[in-house]
C-alpha positions in Angstrom: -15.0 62.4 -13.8 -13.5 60.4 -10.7 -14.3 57.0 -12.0 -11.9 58.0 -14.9 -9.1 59.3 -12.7 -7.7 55.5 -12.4 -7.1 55.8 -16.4 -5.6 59.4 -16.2 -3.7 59.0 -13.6 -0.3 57.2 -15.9 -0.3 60.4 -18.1 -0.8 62.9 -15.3 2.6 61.5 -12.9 5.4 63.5 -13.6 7.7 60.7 -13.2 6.5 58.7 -16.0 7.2 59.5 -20.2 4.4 60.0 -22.2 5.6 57.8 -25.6 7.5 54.1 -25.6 9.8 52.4 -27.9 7.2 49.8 -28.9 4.8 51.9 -31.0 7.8 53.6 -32.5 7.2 57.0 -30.7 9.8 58.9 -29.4 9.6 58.7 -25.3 8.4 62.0 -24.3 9.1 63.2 -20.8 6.7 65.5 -18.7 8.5 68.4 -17.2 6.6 69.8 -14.7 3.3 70.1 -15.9 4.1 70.3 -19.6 5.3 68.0 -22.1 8.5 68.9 -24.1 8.4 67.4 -28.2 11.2 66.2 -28.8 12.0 67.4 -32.6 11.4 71.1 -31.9 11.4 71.8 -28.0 8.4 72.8 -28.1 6.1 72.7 -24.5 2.6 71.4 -24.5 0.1 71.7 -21.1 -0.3 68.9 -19.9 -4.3 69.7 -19.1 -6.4 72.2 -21.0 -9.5 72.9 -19.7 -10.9 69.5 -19.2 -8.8 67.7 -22.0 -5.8 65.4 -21.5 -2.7 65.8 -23.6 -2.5 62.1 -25.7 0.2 62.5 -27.9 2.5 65.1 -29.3 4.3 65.3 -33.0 6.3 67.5 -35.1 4.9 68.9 -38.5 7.9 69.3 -41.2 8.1 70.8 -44.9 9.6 68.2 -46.7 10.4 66.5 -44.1 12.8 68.4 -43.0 11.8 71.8 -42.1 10.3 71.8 -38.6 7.0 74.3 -39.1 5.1 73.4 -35.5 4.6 70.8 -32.9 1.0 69.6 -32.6 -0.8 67.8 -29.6 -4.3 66.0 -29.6 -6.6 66.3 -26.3 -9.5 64.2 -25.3 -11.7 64.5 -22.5 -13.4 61.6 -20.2 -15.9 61.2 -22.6 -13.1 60.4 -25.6 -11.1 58.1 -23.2 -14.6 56.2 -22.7 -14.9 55.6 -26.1 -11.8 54.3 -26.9 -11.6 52.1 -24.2 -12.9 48.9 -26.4 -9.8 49.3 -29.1 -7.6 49.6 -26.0 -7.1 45.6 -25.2 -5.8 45.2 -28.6 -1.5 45.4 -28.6 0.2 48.4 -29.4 1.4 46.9 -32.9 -2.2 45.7 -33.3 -3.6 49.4 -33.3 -1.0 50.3 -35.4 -1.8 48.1 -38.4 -5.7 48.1 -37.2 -5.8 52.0 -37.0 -9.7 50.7 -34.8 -8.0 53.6 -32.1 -7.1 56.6 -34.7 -10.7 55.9 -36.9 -12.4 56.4 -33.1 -10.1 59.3 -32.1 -11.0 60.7 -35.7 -14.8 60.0 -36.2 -16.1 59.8 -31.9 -18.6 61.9 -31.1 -17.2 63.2 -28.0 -15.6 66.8 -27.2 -11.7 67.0 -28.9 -8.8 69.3 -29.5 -6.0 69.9 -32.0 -3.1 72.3 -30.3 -0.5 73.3 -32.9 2.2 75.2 -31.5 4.6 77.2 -34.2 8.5 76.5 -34.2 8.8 79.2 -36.9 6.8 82.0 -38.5 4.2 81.6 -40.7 1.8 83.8 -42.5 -2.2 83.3 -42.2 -2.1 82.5 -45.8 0.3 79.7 -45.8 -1.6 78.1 -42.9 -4.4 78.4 -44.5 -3.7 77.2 -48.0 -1.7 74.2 -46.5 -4.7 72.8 -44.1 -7.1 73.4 -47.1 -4.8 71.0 -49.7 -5.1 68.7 -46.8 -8.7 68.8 -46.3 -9.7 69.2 -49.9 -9.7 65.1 -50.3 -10.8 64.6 -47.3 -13.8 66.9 -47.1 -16.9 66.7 -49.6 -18.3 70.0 -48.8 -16.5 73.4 -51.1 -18.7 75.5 -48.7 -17.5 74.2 -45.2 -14.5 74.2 -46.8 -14.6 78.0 -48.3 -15.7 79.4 -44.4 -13.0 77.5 -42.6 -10.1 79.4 -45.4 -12.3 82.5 -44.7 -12.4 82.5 -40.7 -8.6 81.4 -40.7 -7.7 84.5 -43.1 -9.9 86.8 -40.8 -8.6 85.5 -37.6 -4.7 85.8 -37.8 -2.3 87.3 -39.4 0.6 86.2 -38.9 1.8 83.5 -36.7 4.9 84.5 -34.7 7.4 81.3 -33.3 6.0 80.1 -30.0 2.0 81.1 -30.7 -0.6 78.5 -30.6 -3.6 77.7 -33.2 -6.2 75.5 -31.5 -8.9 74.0 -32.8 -11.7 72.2 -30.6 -14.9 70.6 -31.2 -17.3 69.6 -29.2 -20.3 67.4 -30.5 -23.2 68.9 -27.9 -22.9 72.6 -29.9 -21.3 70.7 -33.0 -19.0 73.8 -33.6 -15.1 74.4 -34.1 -13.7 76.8 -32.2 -10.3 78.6 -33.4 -8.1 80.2 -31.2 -5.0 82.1 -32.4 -2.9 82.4 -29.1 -4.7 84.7 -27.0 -6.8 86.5 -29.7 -11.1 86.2 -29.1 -11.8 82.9 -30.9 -13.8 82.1 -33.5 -16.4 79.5 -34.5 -17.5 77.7 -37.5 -21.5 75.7 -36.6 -22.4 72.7 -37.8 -18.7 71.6 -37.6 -18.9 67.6 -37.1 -17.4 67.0 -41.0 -15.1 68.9 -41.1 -13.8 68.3 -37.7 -13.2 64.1 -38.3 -11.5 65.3 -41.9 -9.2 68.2 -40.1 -8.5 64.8 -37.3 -7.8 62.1 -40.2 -5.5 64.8 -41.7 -3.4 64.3 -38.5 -4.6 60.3 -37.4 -6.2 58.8 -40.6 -4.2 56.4 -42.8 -2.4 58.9 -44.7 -1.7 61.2 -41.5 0.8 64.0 -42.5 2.2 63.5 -39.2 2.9 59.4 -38.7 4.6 60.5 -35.4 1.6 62.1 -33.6 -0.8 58.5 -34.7 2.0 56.8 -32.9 2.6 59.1 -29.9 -1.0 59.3 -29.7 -1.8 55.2 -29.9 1.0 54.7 -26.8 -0.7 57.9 -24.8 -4.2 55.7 -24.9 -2.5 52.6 -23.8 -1.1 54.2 -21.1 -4.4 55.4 -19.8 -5.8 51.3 -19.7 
């Protein structure tokens, strides 16, 4: 871990913003040791577990209605292999996406956070991130027990709770955490874990904000 600290260190000072005008993110400043998004207010930890907050965005309906904030974490392990996209320019990511197919495909231990701006049934949740997967994932069955263990692990989603989803290649299973509930897992989790990643990073991201946030996060770390 210490020979990493050198990279960590940008996003971990308080004093500096985690975003800048050059990638098109909005310049997010730490307070404390969270991470306010901009659109909805929202506060994201700067350090879960071992995981580094990279980059934050807000999820709209129509692009309007705000519906949650979400944050992507990597560990030492992620940062590592990123590190050969990273002497490429900001702008060069961007229209490369090299750092977002790494972030989306690595092999190394990862997290989605989504924090809710409003309320939002288990079944809306779940209906939405399964449209978004359905193209992206060519597997019903993986597919079918991720609906299933969203439906029987929330209910409802009050403003302010948290869905998390991590992964991490050494068990290759998704954990899903609903606030503060038990979690949940879902085993042999690799697929569906780049498709539920490319729904955020890929090419056709439903959140161009967070592929951004997320590209200026990395650079910061070089």
């Amino acid at each position: 871990m210490a020979r990493f600290l050198p990279r960590l260190r940008p996003l971990l000072s308080l004093a500096l913003p985690l975003g800048i005008a050059c990638t098109g993110a909005v310049p997010l400043m730490a307070k404390g040791d969270t991470v306010l998004e901009p659109v909805t207010g929202l506060s994201f930890d700067m350090q879960v577990d071992h995981y580094t907050l990279f980059g934050v965005a807000c999820r709209k309906k129509y692009g309007l209605a705000k519906v949650y904030a979400v944050g992507v974490y990597i560990g030492p392990q992620g940062i590592e292999a990123c590190s050969p996209a990273l002497s490429q320019s900001p702008s060069q990511l961007n229209e490369s996406d090299l750092l977002t197919k790494i972030l989306t495909e690595g092999q190394f231990p990862k997290v989605l956070r989504l924090i809710f701006f409003r309320k939002v049934d288990s079944r809306s949740i779940a209906d939405a991130l399964k449209q978004a997967l359905t193209p992206r994932l060519d597997n019903p069955q993986l597919l079918m027990l991720f609906e299933s263990k969203l439906l029987a692990h929330i209910t409802t989603i009050e403003p302010g709770h948290s869905l998390q989803f991590s992964w991490d290649p050494a068990t290759d299973r998704m954990t899903i955490q609903h606030n503060t509930a038990t979690p949940t897992d879902i085993p042999d989790a690799a697929a569906l874990t780049t498709a539920l990643f490319d729904v955020y990073l890929g090419p056709q991201s439903v959140t161009p904000e967070l592929r951004s946030s997320v590209i200026d996060g990395m650079m910061r770390s070089v």
